[in-house]
N, C-alpha and C positions, 0 to 999 in steps of 0.2 A: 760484154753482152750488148745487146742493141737498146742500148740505154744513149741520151744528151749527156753531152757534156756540159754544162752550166757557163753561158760565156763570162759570167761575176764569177767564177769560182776559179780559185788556185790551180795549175797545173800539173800534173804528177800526183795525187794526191794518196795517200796509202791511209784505206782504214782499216777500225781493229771491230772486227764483227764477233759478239760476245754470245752463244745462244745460250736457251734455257737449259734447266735440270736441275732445281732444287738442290738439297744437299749436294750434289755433282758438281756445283761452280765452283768448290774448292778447287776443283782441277786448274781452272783458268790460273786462280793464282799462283800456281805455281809454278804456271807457262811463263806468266808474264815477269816474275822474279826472273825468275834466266835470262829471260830478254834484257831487262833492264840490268844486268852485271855486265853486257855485254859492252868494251870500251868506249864504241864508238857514240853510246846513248848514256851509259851510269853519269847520274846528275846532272842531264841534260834534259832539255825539251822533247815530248815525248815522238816518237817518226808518224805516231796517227794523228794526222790531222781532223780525221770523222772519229767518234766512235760510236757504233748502235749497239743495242741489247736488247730483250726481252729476257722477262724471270729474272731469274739470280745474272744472269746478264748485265741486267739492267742499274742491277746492287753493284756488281765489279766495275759494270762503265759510269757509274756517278762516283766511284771512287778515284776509278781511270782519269778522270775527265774533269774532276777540281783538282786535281794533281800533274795538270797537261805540260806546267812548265818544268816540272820534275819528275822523269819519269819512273826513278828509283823511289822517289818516296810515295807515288802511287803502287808502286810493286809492295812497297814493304808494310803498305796501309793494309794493303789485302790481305797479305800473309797473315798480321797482326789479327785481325776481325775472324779471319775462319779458323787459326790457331787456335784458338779462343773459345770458339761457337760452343754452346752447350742450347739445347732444345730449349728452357725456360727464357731464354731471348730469342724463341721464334714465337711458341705458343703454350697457351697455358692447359696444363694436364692434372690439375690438385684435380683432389675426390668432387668439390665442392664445383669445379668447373661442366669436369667430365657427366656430373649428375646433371645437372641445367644442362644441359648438350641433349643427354639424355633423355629426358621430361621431354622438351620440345620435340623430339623424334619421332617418341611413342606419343605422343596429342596430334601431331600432323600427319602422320601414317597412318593410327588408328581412328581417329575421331575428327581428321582435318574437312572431311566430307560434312559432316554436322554441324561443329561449331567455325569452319574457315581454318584455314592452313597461312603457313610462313611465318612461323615461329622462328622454324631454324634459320640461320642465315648460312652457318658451316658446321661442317664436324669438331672442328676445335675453333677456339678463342684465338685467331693470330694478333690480339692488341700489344702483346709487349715487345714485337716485331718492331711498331712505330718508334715507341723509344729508342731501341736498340740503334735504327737509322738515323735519330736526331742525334742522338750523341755518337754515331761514329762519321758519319758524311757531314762534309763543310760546303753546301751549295753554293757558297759566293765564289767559291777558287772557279767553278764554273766558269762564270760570268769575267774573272780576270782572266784567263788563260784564251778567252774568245777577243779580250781587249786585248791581250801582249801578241794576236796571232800564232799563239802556237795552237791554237783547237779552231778549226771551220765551223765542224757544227758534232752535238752532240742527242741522239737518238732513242728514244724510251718508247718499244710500242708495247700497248696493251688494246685488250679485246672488247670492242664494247659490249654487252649484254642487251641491246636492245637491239640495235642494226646488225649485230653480228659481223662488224668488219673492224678490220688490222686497224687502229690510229696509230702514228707512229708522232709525241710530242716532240717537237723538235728547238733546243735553243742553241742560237749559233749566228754566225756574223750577217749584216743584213743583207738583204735579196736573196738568201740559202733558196733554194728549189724547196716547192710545195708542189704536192698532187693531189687529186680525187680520184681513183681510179674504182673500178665496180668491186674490188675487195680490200681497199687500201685506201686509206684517208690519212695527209700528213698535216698536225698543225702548228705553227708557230706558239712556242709559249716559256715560260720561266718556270723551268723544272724546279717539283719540287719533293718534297718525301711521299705524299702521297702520289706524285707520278711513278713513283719507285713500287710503293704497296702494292697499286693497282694493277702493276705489269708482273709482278710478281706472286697476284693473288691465286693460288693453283685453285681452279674450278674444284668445289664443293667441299677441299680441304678447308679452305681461307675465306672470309667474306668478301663479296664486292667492297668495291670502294668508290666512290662517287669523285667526279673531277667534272671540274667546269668546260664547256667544250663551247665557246662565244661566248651567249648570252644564257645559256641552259647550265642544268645539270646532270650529266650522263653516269651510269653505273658501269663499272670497267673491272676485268680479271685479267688473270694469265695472258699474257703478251703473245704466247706463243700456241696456244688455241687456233688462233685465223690465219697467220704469218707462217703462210706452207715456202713462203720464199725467201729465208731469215738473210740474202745476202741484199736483196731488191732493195730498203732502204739506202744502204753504203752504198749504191748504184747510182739510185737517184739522185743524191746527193752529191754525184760527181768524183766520186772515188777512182782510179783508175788500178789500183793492187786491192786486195784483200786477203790482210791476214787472222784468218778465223779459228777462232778457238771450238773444236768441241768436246762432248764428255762422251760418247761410242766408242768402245774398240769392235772396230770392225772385225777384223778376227774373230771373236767371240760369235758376233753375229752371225756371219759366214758359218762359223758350227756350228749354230743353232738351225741352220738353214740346211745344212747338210745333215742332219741326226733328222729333219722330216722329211727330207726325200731319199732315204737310203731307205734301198730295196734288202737290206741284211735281216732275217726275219729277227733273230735272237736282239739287234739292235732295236730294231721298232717296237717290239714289246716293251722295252724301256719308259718306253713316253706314256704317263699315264696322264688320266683328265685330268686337268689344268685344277686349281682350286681357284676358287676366286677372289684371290689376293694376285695369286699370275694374273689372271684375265684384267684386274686394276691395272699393274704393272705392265702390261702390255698396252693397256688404254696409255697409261702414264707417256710410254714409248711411242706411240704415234700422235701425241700432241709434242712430246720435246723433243725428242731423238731424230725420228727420222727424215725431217725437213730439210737439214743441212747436207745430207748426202744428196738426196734427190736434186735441191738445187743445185748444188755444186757441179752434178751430170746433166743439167741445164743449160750452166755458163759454159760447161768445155763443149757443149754441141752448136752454141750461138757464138763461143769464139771461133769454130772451125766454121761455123759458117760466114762470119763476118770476112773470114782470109781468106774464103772463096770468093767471097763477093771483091774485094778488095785486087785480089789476082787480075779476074776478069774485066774489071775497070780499068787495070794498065792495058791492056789488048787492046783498048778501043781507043782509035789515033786522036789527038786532044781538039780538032776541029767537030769531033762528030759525036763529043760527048755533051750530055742533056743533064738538067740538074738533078738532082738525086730528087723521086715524087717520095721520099720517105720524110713523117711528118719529126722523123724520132731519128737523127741520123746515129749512123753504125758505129761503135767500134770495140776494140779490145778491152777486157778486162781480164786483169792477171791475180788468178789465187793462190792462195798458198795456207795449207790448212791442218792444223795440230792435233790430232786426237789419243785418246791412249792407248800405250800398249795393253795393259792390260785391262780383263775385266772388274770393271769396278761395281758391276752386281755381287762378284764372289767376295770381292771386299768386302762389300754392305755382309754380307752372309755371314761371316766372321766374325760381325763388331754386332750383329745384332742385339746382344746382352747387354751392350751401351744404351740403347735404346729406353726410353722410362718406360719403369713395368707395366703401369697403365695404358700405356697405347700399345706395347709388347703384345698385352694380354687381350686388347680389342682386334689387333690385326693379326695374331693366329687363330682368331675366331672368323678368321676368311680364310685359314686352310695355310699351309705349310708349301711354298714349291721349291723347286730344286734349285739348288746356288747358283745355278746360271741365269736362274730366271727371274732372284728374288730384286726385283727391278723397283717395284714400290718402298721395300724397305731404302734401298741408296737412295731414292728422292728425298726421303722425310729424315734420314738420320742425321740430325744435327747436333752431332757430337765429336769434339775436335778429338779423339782419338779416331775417326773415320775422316776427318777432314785433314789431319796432319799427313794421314796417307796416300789423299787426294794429290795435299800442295807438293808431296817429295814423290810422285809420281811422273806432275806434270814437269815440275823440274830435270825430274831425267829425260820424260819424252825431249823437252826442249831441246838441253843437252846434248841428247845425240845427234839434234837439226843444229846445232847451234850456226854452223857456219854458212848454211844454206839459209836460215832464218836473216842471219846480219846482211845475206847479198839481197836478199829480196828487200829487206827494207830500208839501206843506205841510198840516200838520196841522190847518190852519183850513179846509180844503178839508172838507164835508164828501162824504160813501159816497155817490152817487146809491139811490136806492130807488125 
């Protein structure tokens, strides 16, 4: 992409771009197991020098990323934490919570005009999410793996709430690249649990979470709310490969795409109005989902442009050529990107009885939709019998790349140009 290369920054650099999706990040881990059995890396430092996240991203790349000089024992951190996952270490769902959730709804709904509103802060209580992150992430491994060089720089965006732009936290070796750009703010800083909360906070599920941003104090959500171009950090920061994880099968999509434009009459009657638990879930899907393909169809039209422009530069004999007026010069960036085979809505669909009955019983009170589309329950299911099916998902996916994944990210490989 027509991204700088950082002249302080490493050469060749591969990062590991992690996006959102709630309970869907299990997927990651089970990409990045396979990876790391793979000989050339098992118990070695890991081939991403960058890595960025937002959301559950964010959760995997602070595990990723204190674990940089080991890249098996960040695989098998992750496996550990979403094997595990049960909803009462995300959020709290007693009778006792759910009523004070409650109360405050009906007072700011009903009566917030009269007596002042913002009561609520979210639908649930995410406070035992915090714990859960202190005792499983070790932030100092951070900070040593940026000192032994094996990690450049590592990436946390979340949404501000007041400006409404990308911040993307960044701690990593010194002079790493900084920007301002009209939807994108990067800052230097010493990640910490709540940079993880913040970037993970899903809008209106989770509360804001306040983080220091200089000398102020800023209110931050979901990372992945403003970050319509989830590869643009690892860009910035000098990456030349990116190997990205996501949680879409596209296939599924694609059918989904094809069952509203098909002219079959007896088919289109099928499609009934949406309830408004789809319509969530489809909201859900255009803040997490759909950003990574669009960019992805981004960088392959600015890499073919860059080899155009690159072409046309050899044509022009070396006395007659002028220095490039670009303030941003060109070049390649090479991806390479994981997604699942299959649908992991229909998953969610099946395990929904995992689900605790109290929020069960809140979200069929937004209607019932059909297993392709139950996209909001896989965000929120945090239950390691839907996570365990995630990580032995993405395992196979990997699996089947495996050998295509080891040439892209051995370091003898060189950058196509």
């Amino acid at each position: 992409m027509s991204k700088p290369i950082p002249k302080h920054a490493p050469d060749n650099m591969t990062a590991l771009v992690l996006t959102a999706g709630g309970a869907r990040g299990a997927y990651h881990a089970g990409v990045l197991k396979r990876v790391s059995e793979i000989p050339a890396f098992a118990g070695k430092p890991s081939p991403f020098k960058i890595i960025t996240g937002a959301s559950a991203g964010a959760l995997n790349g602070a595990a990723m990323a204190a674990n940089n000089s080991n890249v098996t024992a960040g695989a098998k951190l992750l496996v550990k934490l979403w094997s595990n996952l049960n909803s009462s270490q995300v959020f709290r769902y007693d009778p006792a919570s759910l009523a004070r959730t409650g109360a405050q709804a009906v007072l700011d709904f009903t009566l917030g005009g009269l007596l002042g509103a913002g009561r609520l802060k979210s639908f649930v209580d995410a406070s035992p999410l915090r714990a859960f992150l202190e005792n499983s992430l070790e932030f100092a491994g951070i900070d040593q793996a940026i000192q032994r060089g094996d990690l450049y720089a590592f990436g946390v965006t979340a949404t501000g709430y007041h400006s409404g732009k990308a911040f993307t936290f960044i701690q990593g070796q010194l002079g790493h690249p900084l920007w301002n750009k009209s939807r994108r703010v990067a800052l230097p800083t010493h990640l910490s649990v709540d940079h993880i909360l913040a970037s993970a906070a899903i809008p209106l599920v989770f509360q804001p979470i306040p983080l220091k941003t200089g000398d102020s104090v800023a209110y931050f959500g979901d990372g992945a709310m403003r970050l319509t171009t989830p590869l643009s950090p690892a860009i910035r920061l000098g990456a030349q490969r990116l190997f990205a994880i996501g949680v879409r099968c596209q296939e599924s999509a694609d059918s989904l795409l094809r069952s509203e434009l098909s002219t079959d009459d007896d088919y289109v009657t099928q499609l009934q109005r949406p309830p408004l638990s789809q319509i969530c879930g489809t909201l859900m899907n255009a803040i997490f989902l759909d950003h990574l393909d669009a960019d992805l169809d981004h960088l392959k039209r600015m890499n073919d442009f860059v080899r155009a422009y690159q072409e046309l530069e050899k044509q022009i004999p070396e006395g007659h050529r002028i220095a490039s007026p670009l303030s941003e010069p060109m070049r390649i960036v090479n991806p390479l990107v994981v997604s699942p085979s299959a649908d992991i809505a229909i998953i969610a669909k099946t395990l929904e009885h995992r689900m605790p009955k109290s929020i069960r019983y809140l979200m069929d009170g937004l209607g019932r939709p059909d297993a392709q589309s139950a996209d909001l329950t896989s965000f929120l299911l945090f239950d390691s019998s839907f996570t365990r099916e995630l990580i032995q998902l993405g395992y196979h996916d990997a699996g089947l790349r495996v050998d295509e994944i080891e040439h892209f990210l051995r370091d003898d490989v060189k950058v196509k140009d």
